[in-house]
C-alpha positions as CSV (number, residue, x, y, z in Angstrom):
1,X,0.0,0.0,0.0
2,X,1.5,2.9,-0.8
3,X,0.2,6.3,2.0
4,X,0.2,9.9,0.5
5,X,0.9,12.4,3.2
6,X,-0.1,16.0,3.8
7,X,2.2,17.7,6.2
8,X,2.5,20.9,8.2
9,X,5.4,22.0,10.0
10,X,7.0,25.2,11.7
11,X,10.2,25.2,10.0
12,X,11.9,26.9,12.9
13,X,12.3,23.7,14.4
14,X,14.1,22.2,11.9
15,X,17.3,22.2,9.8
16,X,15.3,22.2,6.4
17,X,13.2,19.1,5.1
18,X,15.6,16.7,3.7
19,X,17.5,14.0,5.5
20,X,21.0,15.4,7.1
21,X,23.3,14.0,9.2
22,X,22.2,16.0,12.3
23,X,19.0,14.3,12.2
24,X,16.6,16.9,13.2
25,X,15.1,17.3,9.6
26,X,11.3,16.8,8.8
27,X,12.0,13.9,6.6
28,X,14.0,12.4,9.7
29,X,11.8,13.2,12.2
30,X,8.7,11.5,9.6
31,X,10.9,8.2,8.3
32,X,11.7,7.6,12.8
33,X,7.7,7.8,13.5
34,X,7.1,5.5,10.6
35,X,10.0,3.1,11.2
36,X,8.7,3.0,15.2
37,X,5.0,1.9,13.7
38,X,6.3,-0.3,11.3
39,X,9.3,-1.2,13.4
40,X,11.1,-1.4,10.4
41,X,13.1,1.2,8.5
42,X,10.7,2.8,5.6
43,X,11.8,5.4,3.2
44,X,10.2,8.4,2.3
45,X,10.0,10.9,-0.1
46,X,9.2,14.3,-0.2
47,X,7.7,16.5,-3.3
48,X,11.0,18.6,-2.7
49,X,13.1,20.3,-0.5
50,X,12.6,23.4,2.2
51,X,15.2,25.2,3.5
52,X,15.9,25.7,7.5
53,X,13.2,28.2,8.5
54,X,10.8,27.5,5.7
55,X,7.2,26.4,6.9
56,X,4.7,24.0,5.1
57,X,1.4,24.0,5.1
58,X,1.0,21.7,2.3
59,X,4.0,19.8,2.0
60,X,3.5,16.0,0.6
61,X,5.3,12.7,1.0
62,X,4.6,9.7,0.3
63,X,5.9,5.7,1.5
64,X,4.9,2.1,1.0
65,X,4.0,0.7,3.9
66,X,5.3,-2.9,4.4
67,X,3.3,-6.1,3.5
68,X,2.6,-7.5,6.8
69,X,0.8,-4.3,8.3
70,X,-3.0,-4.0,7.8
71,X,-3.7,-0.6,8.7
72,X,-5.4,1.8,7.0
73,X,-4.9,5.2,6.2
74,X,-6.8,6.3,8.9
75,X,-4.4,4.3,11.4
76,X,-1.7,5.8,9.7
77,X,-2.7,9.3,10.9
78,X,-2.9,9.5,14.8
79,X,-0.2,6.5,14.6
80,X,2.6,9.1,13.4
81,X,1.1,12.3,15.0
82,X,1.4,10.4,18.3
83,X,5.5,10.0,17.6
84,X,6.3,13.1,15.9
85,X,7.3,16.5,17.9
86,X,4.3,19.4,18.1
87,X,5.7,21.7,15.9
88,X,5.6,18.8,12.8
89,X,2.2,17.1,11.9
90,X,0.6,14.9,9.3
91,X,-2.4,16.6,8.5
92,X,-3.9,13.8,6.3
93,X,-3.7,10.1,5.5
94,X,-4.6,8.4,2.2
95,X,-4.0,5.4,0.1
96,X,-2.4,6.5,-3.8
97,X,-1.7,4.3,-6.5
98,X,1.8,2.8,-7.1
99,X,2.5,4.9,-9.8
100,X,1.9,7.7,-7.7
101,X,5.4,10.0,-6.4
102,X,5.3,12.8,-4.4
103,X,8.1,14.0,-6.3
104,X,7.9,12.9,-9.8
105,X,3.6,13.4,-9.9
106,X,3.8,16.9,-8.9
107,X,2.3,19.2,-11.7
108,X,2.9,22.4,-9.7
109,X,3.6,24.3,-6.4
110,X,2.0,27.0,-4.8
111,X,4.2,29.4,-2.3
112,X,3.3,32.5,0.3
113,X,5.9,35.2,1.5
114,X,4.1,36.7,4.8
115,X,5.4,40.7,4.9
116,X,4.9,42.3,8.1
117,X,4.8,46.5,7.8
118,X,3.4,47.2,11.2
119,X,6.0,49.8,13.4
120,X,6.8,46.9,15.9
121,X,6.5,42.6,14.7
122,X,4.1,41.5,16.9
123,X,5.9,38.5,19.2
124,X,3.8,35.8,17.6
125,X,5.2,36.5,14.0
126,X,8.7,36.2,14.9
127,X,10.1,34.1,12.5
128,X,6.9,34.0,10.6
129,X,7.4,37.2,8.7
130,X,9.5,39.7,7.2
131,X,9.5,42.5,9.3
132,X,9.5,45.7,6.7
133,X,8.1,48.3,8.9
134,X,7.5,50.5,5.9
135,X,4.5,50.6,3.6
136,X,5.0,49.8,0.0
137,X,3.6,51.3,-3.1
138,X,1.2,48.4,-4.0
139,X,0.9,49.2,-7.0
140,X,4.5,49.4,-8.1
141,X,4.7,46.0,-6.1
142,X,2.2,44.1,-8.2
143,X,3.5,45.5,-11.2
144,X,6.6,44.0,-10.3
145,X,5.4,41.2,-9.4
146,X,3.4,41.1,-13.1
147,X,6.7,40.9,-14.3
148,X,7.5,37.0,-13.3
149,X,4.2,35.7,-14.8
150,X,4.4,33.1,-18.2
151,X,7.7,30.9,-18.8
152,X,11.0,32.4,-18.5
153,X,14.4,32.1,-18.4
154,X,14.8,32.4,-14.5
155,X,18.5,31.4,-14.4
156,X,19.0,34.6,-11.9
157,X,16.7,33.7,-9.6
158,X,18.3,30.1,-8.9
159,X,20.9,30.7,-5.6
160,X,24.3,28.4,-7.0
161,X,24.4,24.8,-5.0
162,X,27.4,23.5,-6.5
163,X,26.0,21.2,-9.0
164,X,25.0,23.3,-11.8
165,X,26.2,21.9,-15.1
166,X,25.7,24.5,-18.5
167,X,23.2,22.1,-19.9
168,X,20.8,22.8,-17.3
169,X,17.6,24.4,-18.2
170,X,16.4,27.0,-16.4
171,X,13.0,27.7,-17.9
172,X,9.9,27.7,-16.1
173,X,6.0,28.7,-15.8
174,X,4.9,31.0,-13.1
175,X,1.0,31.0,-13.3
176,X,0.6,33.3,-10.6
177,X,2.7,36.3,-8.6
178,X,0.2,38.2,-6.6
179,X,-0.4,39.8,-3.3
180,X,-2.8,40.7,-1.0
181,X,-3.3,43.3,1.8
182,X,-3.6,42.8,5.0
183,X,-4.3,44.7,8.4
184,X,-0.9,43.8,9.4
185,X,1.0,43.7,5.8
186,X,0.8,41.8,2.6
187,X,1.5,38.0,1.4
188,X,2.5,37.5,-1.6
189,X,1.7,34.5,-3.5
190,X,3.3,32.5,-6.2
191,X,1.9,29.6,-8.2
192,X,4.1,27.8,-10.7
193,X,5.5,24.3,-12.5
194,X,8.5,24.5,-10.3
195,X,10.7,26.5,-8.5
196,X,14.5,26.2,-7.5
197,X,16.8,26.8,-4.9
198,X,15.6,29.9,-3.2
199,X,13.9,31.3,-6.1
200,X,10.6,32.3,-4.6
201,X,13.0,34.0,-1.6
202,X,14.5,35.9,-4.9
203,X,11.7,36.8,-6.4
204,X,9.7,38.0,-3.6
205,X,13.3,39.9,-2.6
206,X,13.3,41.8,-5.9
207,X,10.2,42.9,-6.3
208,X,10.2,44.2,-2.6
209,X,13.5,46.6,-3.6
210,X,11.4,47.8,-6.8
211,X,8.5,48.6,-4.3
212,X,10.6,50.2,-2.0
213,X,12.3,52.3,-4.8
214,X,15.6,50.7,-4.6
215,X,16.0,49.0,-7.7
216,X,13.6,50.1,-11.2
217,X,11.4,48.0,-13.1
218,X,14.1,47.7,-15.7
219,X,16.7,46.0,-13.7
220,X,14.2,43.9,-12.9
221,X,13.4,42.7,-16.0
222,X,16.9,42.7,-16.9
223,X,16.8,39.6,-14.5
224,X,14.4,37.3,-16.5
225,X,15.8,36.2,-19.7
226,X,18.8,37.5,-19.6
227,X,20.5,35.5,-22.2
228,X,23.7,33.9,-21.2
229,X,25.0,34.7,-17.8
230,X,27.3,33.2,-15.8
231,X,26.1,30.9,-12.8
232,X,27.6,33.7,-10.3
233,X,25.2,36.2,-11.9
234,X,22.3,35.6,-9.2
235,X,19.7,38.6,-8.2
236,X,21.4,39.5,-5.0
237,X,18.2,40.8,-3.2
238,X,17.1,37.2,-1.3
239,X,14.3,37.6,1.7
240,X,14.6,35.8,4.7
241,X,13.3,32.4,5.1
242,X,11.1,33.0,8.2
243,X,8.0,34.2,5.9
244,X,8.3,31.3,3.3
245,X,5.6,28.7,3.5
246,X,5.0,25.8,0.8
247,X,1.2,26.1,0.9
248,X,0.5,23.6,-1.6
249,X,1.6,21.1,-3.8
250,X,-0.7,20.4,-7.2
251,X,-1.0,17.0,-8.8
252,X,-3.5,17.0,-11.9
253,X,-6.5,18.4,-10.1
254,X,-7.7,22.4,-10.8
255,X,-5.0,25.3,-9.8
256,X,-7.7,28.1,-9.5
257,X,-5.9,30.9,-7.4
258,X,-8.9,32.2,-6.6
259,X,-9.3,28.9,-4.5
260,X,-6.9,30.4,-2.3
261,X,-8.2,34.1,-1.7
């Protein structure tokens, strides 16, 4: 049987989502709860990575639960909630095909940046939000953000790892790069096929310094498609991680951003 998970988790807790040595990772923390049920070591995978700080709302795994357990998915649920720390939770259970990968199925992801402009961060959005106590011109903001929308060559808005090769392809389709007001600030919200290594912190940094008036639409859009660069040739202005959250990952089902509103 192979179990699709929905999961939620406070990324302050934790030193990003993949597996690392130290151990205190979500995927560690999620394969120890299901090895303790199973009580055998089960692997799982993840639709991709977060980085330390980064929340999920929506995150998804997914794991094939060994032959000689008969429980159900709704076993499953309170089974691993009942092992994992508070600040990490499965928020559903359900049986997927075989065929199914978190991963590899995965038609799209949709990502929030939580902006803060009140004079003082209120204590219970520490680490939740940028704190930018400064209003914006919205306006100039979503006509930044305008900017990112359809398939481009995003190449500067893809932080270096160490394993970039010059065949790589760095094309892809944002549907969606919007934001909404809020009494305390904005969140901004972006919708696409796939994102890479900090890019939505990238984005969402950019179009904050063209809001702000620090950097012009132009140089912004001198960004996207730029032609050929060099891999050091990244958009320097990254936002923090603490108001990232993966809100939802898409697989062949109706991405409606008005769902979300």
């Amino acid at each position: 049987m192979r179990i699709k998970l929905t999961i939620a988790y406070d990324g302050r807790a934790f030193a990003g989502s993949q597996s690392q040595a130290c151990g205190n990772t979500v995927q560690d923390h999620l394969e120890r709860a299901i090895e303790a049920t199973a009580k055998r070591p089960v692997r799982l995978h993840l639709s991709g990575r977060t980085d330390a700080g980064v929340h999920a709302l929506g995150q998804v795994g997914h794991f094939d639960a060994p032959e000689h357990l008969t429980m159900n998915p709704y076993n499953w649920l309170p089974a691993l909630n009942a092992k994992l720390p508070p600040t990490l939770r499965v928020m559903e259970c359900e049986e997927v095909s075989i065929d199914f990968h978190a991963r590899f199925s995965a038609t799209g992801k949709t990502y929030e940046y939580r902006i803060c402009t009140l004079p003082v961060l209120p204590p219970l959005l520490a680490g939740l939000a940028w704190h930018l106590p400064k209003l914006f011109d919205i306006d100039v903001l979503r006509n930044a953000l305008s900017c990112y929308v359809g398939r481009h060559n995003f190449v500067c808005f893809a932080a270096v790892r160490g394993n970039e090769t010059p065949d790589m392809d760095y094309h892809r389709t944002i549907t969606e790069a919007s934001v909404a007001v809020r009494d305390d600030g904005y969140i901004l919200r972006f919708t696409g096929e796939g994102f890479f290594y900090r890019m939505v912190r990238l984005l969402t940094g950019a179009a904050v310094m063209v809001a702000q008036g620090k950097m012009s639409r132009q140089q912004l859009l001198d960004f996207i498609d730029p032609g050929d660069v060099p891999f050091s040739m990244t958009c320097p202005h990254c936002a923090p991680a603490d108001g990232l959250t993966l809100a939802k990952v898409w697989y062949d089902e109706p991405r409606n951003p008005a769902c979300h509103d």
